[in-house]
C-alpha positions as CSV (number, residue, x, y, z in Angstrom):
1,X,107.4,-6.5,-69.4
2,X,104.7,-5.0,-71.5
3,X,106.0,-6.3,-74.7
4,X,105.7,-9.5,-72.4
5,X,102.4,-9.7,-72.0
6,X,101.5,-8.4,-75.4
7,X,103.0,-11.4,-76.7
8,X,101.2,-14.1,-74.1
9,X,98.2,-11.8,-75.0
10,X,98.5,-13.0,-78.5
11,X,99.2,-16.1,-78.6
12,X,96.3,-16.8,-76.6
13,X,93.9,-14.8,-78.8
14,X,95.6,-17.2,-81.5
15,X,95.0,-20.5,-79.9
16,X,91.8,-19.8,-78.5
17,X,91.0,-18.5,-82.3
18,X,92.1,-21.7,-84.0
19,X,90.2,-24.0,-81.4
20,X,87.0,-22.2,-82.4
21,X,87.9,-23.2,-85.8
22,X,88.9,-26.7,-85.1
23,X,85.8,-27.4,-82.6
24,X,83.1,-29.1,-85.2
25,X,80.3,-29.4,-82.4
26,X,78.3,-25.6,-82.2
27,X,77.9,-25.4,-78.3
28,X,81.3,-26.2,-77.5
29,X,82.5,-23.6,-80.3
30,X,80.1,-21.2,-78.1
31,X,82.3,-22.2,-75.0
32,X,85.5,-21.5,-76.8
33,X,84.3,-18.1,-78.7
34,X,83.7,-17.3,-75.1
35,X,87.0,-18.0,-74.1
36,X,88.1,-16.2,-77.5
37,X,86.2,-12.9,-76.2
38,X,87.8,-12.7,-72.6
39,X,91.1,-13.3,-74.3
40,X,90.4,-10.8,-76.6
41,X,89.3,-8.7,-73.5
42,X,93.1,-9.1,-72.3
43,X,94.5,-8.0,-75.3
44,X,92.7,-4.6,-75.4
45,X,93.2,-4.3,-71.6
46,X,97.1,-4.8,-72.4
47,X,97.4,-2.3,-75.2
48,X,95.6,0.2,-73.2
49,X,92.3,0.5,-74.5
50,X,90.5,-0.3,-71.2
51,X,87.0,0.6,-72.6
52,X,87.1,-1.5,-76.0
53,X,88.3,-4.6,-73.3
54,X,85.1,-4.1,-71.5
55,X,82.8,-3.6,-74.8
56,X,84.3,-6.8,-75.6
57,X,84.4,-8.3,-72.3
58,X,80.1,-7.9,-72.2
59,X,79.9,-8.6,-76.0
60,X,82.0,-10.9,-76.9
61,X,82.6,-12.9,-73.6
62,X,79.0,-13.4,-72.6
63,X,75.9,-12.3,-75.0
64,X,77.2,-14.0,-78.0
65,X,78.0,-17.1,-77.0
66,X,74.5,-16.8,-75.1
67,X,73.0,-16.1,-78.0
68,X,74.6,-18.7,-79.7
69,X,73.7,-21.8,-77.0
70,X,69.9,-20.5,-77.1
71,X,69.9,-20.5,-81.3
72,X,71.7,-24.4,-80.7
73,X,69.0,-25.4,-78.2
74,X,65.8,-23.9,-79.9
75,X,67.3,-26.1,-83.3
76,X,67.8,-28.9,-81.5
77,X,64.5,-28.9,-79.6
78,X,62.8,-28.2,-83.3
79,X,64.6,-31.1,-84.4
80,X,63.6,-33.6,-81.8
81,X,59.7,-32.5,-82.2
82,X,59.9,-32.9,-85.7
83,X,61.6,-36.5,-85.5
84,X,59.3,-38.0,-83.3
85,X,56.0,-37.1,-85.5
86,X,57.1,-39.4,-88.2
């Protein structure tokens, strides 16, 4: 059963992986690093290591992409204000 769910575990990690490679637009490649991260959460959780899971669960799940979408919006905002001086 383990070796079950280790498997499932990875090839989630490696879809989710390769959608945030194939996603061109930067907030939905937020979205799917998100998904990446709780996947990633699994993983750990599976393999027992509980407390890297929720390191990554807080890191890589929620503050980066967060991160990320504010960067995205501040550059996009920039942009706009620029463009409509000229």
């Amino acid at each position: 059963m383990t070796d079950a769910l280790t498997l499932v575990s990875l090839l989630l990690v490696a879809a989710s992986a390769t959608a945030a490679v194939a996603v061109r637009d930067p907030a939905r490649q937020a979205l799917v690093l998100a998904v990446l991260g709780l996947a990633l959460a699994v993983l750990f959780t599976v393999v027992q290591a509980p407390d890297v899971g929720l390191s990554q669960l807080a890191v890589g799940s929620a503050l980066t992409p967060l991160l990320i979408l504010l960067s995205v919006r501040k550059v996009r905002r920039r942009g706009q204000h620029e463009g409509g001086d000229r």
